[in-house]
KEKOL-552166 format. One line per 5 residues: number of its first residue (from 1); their letters; for each residue z, x, y of N, C-alpha, C. Coordinates in steps of 0.001 Angstrom, whole numbers. Last residue first. Example, Ala and Ser with C-alpha at 12.3 -4.5 7.8 and 13.67 -1.06 7.14 Angstrom:
2
2> SA> 7080:12850:-2250:7140:13670:-1060:7870:12900:30  7800:13190:-5690:7800:12300:-4500:7800:13200:-3300;
REM end
This chain:
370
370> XXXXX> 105828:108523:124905:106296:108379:126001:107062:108972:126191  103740:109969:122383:104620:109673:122466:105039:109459:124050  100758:109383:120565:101282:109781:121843:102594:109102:122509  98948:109211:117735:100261:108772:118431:100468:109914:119796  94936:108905:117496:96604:109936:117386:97596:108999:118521;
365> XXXXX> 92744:108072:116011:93793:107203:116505:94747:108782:116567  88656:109299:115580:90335:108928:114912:91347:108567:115874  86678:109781:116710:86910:108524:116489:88104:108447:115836  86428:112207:117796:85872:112549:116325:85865:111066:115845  87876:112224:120425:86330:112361:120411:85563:111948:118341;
360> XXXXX> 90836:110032:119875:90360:111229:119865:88850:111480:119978  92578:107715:121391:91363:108188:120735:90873:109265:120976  96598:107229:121240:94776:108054:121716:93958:107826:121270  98960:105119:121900:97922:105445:120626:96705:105668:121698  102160:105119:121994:100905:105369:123003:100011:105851:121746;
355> XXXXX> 105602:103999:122204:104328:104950:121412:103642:104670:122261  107434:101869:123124:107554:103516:123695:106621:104571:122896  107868:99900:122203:108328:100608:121388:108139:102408:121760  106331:98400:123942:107484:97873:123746:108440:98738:123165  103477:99689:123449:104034:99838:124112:105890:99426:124463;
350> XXXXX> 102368:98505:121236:103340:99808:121012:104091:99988:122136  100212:97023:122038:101485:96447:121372:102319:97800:120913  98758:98680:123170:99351:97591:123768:100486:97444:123288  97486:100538:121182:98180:100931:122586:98914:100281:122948  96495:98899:119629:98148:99179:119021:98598:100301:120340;
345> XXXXX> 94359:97924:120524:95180:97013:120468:96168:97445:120045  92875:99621:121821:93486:99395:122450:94328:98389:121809  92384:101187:119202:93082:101700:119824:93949:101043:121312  90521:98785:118404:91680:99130:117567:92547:99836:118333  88165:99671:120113:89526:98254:119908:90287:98091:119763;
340> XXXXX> 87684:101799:119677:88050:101844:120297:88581:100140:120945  86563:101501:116794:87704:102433:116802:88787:102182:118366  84486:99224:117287:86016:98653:116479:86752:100506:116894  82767:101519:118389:83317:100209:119435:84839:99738:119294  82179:103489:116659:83225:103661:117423:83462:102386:118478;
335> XXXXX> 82778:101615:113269:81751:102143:114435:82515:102667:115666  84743:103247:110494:84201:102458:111458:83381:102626:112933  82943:104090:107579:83569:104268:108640:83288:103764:109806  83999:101798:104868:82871:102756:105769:83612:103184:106830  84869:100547:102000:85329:100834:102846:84005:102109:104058;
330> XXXXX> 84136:97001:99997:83854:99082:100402:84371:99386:101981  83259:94324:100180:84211:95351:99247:84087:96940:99282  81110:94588:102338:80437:94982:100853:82006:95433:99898  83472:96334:104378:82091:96027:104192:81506:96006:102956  85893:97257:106624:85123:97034:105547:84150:95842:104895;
325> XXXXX> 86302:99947:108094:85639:98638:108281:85465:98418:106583  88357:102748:109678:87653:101822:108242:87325:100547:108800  90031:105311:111515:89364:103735:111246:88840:103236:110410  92815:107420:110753:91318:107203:110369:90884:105927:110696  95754:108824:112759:94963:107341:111878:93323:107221:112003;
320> XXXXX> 97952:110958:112981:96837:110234:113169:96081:109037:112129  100508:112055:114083:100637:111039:113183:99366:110550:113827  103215:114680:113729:102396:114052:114252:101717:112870:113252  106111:115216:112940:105129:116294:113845:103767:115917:114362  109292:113956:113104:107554:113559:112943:106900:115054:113497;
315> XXXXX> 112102:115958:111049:111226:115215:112231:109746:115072:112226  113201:116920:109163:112595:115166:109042:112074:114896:110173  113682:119821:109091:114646:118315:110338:114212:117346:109837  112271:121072:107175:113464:121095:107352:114376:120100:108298  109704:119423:107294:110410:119007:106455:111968:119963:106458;
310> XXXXX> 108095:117903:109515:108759:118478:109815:109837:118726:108663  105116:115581:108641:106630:115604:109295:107363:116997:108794  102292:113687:109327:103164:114945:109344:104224:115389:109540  100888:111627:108365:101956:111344:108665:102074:112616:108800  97880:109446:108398:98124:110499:108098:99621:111315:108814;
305> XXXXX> 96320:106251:107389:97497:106863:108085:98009:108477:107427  93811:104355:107655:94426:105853:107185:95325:106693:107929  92907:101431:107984:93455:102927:108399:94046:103544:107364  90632:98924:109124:91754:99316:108200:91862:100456:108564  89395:95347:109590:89638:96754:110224:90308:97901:109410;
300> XXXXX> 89085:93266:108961:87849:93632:108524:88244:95017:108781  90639:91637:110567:91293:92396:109515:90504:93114:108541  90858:90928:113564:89817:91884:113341:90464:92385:111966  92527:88641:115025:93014:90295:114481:92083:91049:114100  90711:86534:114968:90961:87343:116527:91640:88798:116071;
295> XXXXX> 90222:85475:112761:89206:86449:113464:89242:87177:114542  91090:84174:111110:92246:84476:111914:91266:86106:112030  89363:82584:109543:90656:81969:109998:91901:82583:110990  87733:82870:106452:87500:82527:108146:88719:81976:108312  86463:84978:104593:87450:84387:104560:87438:83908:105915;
290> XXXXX> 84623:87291:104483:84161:85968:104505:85385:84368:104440  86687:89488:102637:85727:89629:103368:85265:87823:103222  88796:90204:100837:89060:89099:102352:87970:88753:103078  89620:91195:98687:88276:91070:98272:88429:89628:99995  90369:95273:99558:90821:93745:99255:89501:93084:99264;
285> XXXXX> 92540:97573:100886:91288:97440:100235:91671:95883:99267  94096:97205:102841:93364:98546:102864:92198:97902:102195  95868:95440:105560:95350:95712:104774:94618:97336:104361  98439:96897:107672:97850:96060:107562:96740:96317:106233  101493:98307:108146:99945:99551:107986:98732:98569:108096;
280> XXXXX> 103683:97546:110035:103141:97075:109237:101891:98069:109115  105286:99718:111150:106360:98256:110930:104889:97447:109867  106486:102834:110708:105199:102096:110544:106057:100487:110475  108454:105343:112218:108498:103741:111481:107224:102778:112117  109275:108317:111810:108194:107451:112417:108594:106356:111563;
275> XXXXX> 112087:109967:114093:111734:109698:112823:110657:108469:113270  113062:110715:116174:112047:111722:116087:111467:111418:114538  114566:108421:117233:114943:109415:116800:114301:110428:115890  111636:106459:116475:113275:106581:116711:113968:107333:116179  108776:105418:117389:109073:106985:116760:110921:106409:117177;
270> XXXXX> 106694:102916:115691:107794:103412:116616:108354:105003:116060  103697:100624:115769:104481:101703:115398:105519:102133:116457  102589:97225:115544:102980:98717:116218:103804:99596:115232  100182:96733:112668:101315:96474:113883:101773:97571:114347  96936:95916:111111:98205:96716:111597:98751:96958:112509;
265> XXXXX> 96698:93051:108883:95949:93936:110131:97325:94808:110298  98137:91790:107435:97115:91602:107259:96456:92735:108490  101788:92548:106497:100718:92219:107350:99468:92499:106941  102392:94650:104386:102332:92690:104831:101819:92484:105116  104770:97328:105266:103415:97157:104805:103738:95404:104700;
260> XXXXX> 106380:100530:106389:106100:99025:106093:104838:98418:106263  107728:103096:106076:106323:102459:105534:106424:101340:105670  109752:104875:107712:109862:103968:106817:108398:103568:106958  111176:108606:107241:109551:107654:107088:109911:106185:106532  113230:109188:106563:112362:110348:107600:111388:109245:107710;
255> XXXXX> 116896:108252:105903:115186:107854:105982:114201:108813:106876  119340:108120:106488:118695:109344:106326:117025:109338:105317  120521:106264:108194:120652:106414:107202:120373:107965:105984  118978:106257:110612:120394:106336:110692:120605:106795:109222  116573:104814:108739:116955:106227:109912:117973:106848:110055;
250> XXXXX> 117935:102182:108363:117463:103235:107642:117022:104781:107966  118551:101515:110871:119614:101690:110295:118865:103027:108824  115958:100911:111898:116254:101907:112713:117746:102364:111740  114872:99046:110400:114458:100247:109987:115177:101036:111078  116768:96756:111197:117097:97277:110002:116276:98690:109881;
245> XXXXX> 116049:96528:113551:117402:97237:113817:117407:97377:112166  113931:95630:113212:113499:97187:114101:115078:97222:113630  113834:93274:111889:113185:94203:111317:113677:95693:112026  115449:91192:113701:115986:91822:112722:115013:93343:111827  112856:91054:115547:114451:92071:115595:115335:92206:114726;
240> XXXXX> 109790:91022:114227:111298:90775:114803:112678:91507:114747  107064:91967:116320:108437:92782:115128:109349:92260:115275  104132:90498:117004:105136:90469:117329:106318:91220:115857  101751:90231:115926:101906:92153:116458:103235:91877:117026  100263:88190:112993:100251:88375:114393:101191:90196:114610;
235> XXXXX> 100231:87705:109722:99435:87643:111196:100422:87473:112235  101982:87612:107571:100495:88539:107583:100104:88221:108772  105298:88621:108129:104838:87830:107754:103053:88192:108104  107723:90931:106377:107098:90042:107147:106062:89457:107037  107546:93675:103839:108577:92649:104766:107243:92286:105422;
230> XXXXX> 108081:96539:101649:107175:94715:102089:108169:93824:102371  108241:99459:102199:108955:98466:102617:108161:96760:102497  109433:103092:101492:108416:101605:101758:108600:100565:101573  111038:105465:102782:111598:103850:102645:110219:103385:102933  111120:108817:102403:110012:107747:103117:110618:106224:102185;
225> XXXXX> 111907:112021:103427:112192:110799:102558:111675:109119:102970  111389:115304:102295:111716:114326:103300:111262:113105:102552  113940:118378:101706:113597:116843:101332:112617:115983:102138  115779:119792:102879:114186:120509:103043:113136:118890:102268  118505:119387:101310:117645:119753:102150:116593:120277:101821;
220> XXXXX> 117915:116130:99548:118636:117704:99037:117666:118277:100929  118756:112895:97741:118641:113815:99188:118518:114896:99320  120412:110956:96304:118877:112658:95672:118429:113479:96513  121918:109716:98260:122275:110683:96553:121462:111567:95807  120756:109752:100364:121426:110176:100232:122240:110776:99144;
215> XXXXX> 119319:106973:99029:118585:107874:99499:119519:109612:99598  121586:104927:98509:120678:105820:97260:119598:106935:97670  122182:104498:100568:123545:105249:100244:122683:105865:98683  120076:103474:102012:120364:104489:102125:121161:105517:101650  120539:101156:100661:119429:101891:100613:119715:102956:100741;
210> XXXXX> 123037:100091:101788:122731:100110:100305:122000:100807:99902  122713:100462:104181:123811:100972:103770:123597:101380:102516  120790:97957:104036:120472:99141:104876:121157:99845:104340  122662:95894:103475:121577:95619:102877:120842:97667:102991  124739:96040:105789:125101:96187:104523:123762:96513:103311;
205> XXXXX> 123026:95289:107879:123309:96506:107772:123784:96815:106408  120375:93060:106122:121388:93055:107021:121927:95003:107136  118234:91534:105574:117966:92434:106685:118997:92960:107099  118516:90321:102384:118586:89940:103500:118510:91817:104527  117578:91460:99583:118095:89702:99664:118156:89447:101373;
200> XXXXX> 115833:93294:98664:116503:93247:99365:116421:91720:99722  114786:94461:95339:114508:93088:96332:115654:93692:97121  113129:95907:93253:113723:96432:94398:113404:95502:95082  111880:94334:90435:111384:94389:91699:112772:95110:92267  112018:93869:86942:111694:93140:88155:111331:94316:89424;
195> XXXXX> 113593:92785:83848:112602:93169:84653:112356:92413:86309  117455:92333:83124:115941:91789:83707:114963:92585:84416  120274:93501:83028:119050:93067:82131:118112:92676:82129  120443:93838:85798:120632:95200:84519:120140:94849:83417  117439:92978:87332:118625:93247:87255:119209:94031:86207;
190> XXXXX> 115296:92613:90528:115368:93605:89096:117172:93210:88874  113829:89617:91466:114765:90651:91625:114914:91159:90669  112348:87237:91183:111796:88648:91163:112891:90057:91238  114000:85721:92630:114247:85718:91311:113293:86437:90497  113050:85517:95617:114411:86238:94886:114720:86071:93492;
185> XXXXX> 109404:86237:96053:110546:85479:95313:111823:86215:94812  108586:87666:98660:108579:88163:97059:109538:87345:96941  107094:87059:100909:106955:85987:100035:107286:86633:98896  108281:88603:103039:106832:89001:102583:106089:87966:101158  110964:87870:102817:110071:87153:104252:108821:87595:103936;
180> XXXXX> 111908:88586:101168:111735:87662:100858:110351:86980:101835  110871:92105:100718:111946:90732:101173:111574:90302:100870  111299:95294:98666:110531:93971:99327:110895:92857:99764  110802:98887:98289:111745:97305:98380:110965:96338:98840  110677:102425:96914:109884:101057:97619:110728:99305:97173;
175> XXXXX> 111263:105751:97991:112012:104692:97642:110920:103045:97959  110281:108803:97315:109704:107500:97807:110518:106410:96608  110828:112229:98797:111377:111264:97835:110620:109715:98267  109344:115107:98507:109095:114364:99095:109763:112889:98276  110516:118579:98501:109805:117523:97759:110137:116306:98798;
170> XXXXX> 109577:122149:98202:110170:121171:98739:109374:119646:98018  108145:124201:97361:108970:123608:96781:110028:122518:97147  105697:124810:98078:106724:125670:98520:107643:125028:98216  103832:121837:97483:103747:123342:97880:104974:123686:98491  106112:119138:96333:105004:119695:97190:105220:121253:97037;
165> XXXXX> 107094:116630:94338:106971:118280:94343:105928:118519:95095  108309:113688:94433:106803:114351:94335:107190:115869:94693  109636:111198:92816:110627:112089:93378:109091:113383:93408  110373:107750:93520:109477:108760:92624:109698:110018:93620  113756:106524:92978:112557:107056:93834:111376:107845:92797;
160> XXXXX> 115123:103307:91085:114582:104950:91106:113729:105311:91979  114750:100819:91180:115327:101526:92520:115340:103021:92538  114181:100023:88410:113296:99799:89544:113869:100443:91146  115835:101385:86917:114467:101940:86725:113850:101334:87812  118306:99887:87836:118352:100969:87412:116783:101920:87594;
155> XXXXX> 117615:97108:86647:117572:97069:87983:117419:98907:88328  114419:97285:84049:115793:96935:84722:115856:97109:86117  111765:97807:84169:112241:96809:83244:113638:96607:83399  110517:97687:87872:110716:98631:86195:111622:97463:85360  109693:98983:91019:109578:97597:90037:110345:98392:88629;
150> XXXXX> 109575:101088:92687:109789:99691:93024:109875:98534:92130  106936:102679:91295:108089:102786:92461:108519:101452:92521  104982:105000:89177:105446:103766:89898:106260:104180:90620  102225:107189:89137:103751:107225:88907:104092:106170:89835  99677:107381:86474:100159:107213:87363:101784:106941:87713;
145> XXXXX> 98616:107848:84117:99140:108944:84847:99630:108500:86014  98325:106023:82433:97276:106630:83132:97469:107476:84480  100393:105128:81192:99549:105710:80343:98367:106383:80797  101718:104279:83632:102175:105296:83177:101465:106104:82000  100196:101604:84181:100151:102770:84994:100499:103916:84337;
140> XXXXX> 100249:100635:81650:99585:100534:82091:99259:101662:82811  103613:99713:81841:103041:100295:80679:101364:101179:81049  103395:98243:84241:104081:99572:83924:103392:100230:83218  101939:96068:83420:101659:96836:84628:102239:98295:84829  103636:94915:81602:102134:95592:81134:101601:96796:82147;
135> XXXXX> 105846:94079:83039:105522:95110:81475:104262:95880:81230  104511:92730:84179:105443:93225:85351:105241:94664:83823  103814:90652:82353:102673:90944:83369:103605:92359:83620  106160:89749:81612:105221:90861:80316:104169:90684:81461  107155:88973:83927:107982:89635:83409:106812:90664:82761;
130> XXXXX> 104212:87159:85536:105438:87275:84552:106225:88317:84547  102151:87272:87223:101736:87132:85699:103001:87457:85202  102837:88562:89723:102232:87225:89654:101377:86815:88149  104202:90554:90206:104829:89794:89194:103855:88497:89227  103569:91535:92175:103502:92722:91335:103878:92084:89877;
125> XXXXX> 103218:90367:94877:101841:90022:93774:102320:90907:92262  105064:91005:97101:105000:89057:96178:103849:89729:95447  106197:94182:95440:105753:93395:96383:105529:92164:96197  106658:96933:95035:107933:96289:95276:107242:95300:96279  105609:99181:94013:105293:98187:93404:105998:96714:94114;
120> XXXXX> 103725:102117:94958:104973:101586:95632:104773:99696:95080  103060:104843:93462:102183:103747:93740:103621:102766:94685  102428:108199:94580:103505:107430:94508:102364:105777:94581  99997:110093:94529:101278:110347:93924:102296:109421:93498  96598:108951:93647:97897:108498:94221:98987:109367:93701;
115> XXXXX> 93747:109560:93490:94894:110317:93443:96116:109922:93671  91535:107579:93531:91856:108183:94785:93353:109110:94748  91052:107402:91214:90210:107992:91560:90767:108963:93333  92821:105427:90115:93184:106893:89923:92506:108120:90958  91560:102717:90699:93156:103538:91174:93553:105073:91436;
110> XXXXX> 90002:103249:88927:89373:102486:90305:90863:102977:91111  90928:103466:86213:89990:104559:87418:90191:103939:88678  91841:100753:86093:92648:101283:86315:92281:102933:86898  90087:98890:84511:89368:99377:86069:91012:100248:86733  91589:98375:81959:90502:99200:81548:89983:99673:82981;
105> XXXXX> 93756:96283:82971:93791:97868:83032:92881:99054:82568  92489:94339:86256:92023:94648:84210:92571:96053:83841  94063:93151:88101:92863:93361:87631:93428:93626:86207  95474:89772:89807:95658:90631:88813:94108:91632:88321  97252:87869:91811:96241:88758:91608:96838:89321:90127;
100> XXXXX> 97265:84341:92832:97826:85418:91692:96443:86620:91622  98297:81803:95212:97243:82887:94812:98167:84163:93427  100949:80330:95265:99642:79802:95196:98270:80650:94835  103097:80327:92614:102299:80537:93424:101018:80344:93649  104771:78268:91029:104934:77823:91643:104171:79337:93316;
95> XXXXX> 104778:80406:87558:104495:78955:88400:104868:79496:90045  102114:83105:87514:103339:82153:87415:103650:81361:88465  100057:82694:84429:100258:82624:85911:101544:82711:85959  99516:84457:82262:100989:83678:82066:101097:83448:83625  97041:85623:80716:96900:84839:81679:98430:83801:81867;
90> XXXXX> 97389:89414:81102:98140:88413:80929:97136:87185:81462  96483:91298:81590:95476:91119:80875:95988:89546:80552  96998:93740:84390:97577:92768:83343:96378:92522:82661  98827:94356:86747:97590:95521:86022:97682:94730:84916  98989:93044:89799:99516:93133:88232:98090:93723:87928;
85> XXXXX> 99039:94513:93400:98089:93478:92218:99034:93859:90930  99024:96218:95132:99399:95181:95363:99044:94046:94694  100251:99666:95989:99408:98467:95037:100028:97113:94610  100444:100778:98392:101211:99570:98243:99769:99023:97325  100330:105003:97583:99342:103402:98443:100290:102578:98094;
80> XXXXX> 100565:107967:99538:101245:106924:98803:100550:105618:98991  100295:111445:98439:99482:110220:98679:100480:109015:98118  101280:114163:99619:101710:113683:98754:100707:112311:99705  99594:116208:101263:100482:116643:100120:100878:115961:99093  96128:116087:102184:97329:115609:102103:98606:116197:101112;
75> XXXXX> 93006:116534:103136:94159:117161:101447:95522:116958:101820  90645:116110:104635:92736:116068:105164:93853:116831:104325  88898:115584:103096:89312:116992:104331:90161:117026:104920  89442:114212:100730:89285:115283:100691:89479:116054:101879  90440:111658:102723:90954:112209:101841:90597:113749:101188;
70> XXXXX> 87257:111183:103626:88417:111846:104701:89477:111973:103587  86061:110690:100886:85410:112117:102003:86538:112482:102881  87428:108429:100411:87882:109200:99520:87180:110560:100050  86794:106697:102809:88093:107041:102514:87908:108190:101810  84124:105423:102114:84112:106643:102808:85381:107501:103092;
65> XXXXX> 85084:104033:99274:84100:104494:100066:84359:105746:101044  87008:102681:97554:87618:103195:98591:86512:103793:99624  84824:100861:96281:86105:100217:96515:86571:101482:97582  83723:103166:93918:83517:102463:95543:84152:101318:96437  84590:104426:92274:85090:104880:93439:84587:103903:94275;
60> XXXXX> 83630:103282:89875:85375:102992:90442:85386:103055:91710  80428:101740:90712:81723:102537:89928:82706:102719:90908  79544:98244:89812:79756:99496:90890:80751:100531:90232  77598:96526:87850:79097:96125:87815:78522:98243:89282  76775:95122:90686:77361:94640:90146:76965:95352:88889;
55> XXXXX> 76189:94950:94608:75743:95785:93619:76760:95798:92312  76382:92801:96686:77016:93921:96353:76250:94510:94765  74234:91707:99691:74663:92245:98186:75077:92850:98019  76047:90886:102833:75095:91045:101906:75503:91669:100516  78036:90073:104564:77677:91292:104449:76426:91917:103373;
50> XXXXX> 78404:87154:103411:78753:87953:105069:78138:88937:105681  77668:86911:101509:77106:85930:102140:77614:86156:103803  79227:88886:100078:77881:88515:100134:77276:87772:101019  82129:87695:100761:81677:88592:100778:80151:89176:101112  81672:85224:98644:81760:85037:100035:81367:86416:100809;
45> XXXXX> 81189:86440:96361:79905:85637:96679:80057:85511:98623  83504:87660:95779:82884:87972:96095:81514:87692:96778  84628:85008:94963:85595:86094:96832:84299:86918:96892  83668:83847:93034:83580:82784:94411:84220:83982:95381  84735:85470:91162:83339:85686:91320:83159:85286:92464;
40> XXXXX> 87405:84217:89945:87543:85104:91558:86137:86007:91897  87690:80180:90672:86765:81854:89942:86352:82625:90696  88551:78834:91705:89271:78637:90283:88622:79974:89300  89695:77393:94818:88853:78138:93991:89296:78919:92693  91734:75628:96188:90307:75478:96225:89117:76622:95595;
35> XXXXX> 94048:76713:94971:93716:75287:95396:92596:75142:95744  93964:78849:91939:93914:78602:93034:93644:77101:93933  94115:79932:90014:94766:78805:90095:94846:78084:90913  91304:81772:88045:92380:81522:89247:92698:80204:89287  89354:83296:85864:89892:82846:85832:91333:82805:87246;
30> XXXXX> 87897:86260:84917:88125:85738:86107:88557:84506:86813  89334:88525:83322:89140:87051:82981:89025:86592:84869  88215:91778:84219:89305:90717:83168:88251:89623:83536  85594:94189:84353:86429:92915:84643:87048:92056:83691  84840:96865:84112:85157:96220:83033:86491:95453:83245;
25> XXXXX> 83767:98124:86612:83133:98366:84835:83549:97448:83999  84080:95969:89122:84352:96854:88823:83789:97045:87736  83654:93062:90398:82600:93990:90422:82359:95363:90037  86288:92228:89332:85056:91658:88944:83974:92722:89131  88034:93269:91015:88328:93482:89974:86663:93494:89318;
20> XXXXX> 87645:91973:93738:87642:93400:93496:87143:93869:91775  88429:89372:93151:87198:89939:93324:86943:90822:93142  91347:90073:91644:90647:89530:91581:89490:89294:91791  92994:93440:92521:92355:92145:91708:91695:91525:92147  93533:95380:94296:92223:95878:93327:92138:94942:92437;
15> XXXXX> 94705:96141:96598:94714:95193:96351:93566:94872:95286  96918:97806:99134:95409:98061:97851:95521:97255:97065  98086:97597:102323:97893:96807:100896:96889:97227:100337  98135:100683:104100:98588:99416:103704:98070:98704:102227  99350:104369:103198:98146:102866:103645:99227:101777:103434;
10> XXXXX> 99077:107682:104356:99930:105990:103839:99249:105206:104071  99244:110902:103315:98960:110173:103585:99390:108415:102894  101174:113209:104616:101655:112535:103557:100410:111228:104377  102084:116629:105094:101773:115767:105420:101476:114842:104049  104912:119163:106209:104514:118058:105113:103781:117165:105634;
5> XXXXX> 104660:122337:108266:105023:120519:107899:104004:119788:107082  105443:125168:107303:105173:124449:107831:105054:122720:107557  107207:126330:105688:107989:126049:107228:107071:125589:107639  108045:126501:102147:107055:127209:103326:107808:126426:104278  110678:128483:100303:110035:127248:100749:109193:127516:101983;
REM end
């Protein structure tokens, strides 16, 4: 096995329905249930009317834009995104939400393109077309090479890790769960006879125990092991305390990496016990553009989280972050003004948590530990 350290790039929400979907080769039904808009053509128009024309139908790749250049010169080991949409064709809304994503599994390139090892399913949108949505979405991914996490047609198949083989033979395990507090309905829950979701019902240690006591069963040294996570709520940089003492239990536990993902913009980070816990990554790729309402977070913003960790200890070895803007449904790179916003705003709010976020000359984010 090699000795030097595993890196693993992480995002927040990829989110490749509904507008998104549309401007892709070969859009579903654009059809929504929405309370004030009923056609997901109307996300993009907004979009447009922010940032100007998008160019219709676009190929796969552009949705991740200038991402998929820093992806090539990083070459990461193992890639994990929070896809955050049904891969459906279904129109079986389901009741009682207010937004439903879903794209088309024919724009399922639009996924691939960027390589994912691990997709992490365990979220409120992965069921927003049903059970045979939740079916299809499987079905779907797996015919296109892609490898789920977090969801599956029992309880059994949805708490399975996707288990990734890196250079020198070590491997990288990805467990993905979701609360309630991220709006995944508890009757989304996977059971021995029901399709569904890796739900965690509550924050508690027992809840933690549980996780971990499955992390610990595929565990092997030289392993390292990343808990992704949809919890909390999409705006604001406050972590509640039940959150830090549950990812700090998962640590304890024998977690190297917890991922948490929700939030709409991205929240502090913490190093505990030489292990990194992302508390929210904030959006990645989504159709939000022209949406007005909570302009002070800047969610136009996004990252690339690049994780390095230490795979005989699990310890962090370091941990930089790419800037993104996005623009035109596309991702660019961001100007260095937003880089150096961004930096002061998870300087700040890290501080509580004893991190320190740099800017580097090249415009990227590195952790600096206290």
């Amino acid at each position: 096995m090699g000795t030097g350290p595993v890196t693993l790039f992480l995002c927040g929400d990829v989110m490749l329905g509904r507008g998104v979907d549309q401007i892709l080769p070969y859009p579903g039904d654009p059809a929504l249930q929405e309370r004030y808009i009923r056609d997901a053509w109307a996300y993009v128009e907004l979009a447009e009317a922010v940032n100007g024309p998008i160019p219709s139908p676009v190929d796969f790749s552009w949705p991740w834009g200038d991402a998929l250049r820093v992806l090539e010169e990083v070459a990461p080991d193992v890639r994990v995104v929070n896809l955050e949409t049904s891969v459906t064709r279904s129109d079986e809304f389901a009741a009682g939400k207010a937004v439903h994503y879903r794209m088309s599994p024919a724009n399922l390139p639009c996924l691939a393109v960027a390589q994912p090892d691990a997709c992490v399913l365990a979220n409120n949108h992965v069921m927003d077309f049903g059970h045979l949505g939740l079916e299809e979405t499987l079905d779907a991914l797996a015919g296109a090479g892609l490898r789920a996490v977090g969801a599956g047609r029992e309880a059994d198949e949805a708490r399975r890790p996707a288990i990734v083989t890196v250079e020198g033979g070590g491997r990288v395990l990805v467990f993905s769960c979701g609360t309630e507090s991220s709006g995944v309905p508890p009757e989304w829950a996977a059971a021995p006879d029901r399709a569904g979701v890796d739900f965690v019902p509550e924050l508690s240690d027992a809840a933690a125990a549980e996780v971990t006591g499955r992390v610990r069963q595929v565990k092997r040294p030289g392993d390292v092991a990343v808990v992704s996570i949809h919890w909390g709520s999409n705006w604001g940089y406050d972590v509640p305390r039940d959150q830090t003492r549950f990812a700090h239990r998962l640590v304890d536990g024998g977690a190297d990496i917890v991922h948490g993902h929700s939030s709409h913009h991205p929240r502090p980070v913490e190093v505990y016990r030489d292990r990194l816990i992302l508390y929210g990554c904030g959006d990645f790729i989504d159709d939000y553009e022209g949406i007005p309402g909570y302009e002070e977070y800047r969610d136009d913003l996004r990252l690339l989280y690049f994780v390095s960790v230490e795979p005989e200890s699990g310890r962090l070895a370091g941990l930089r972050m790419v800037p993104m803007q996005a623009r035109q449904i596309r991702l660019h790179h961001a100007s260095s003004g937003d880089s150096e916003w961004l930096q002061a705003v998870l300087d700040e709010v890290g501080r509580g948590f004893g991190s320190r976020v740099g800017l580097e000359r090249d415009g990227t984010l590195t952790l600096r530990r206290t």
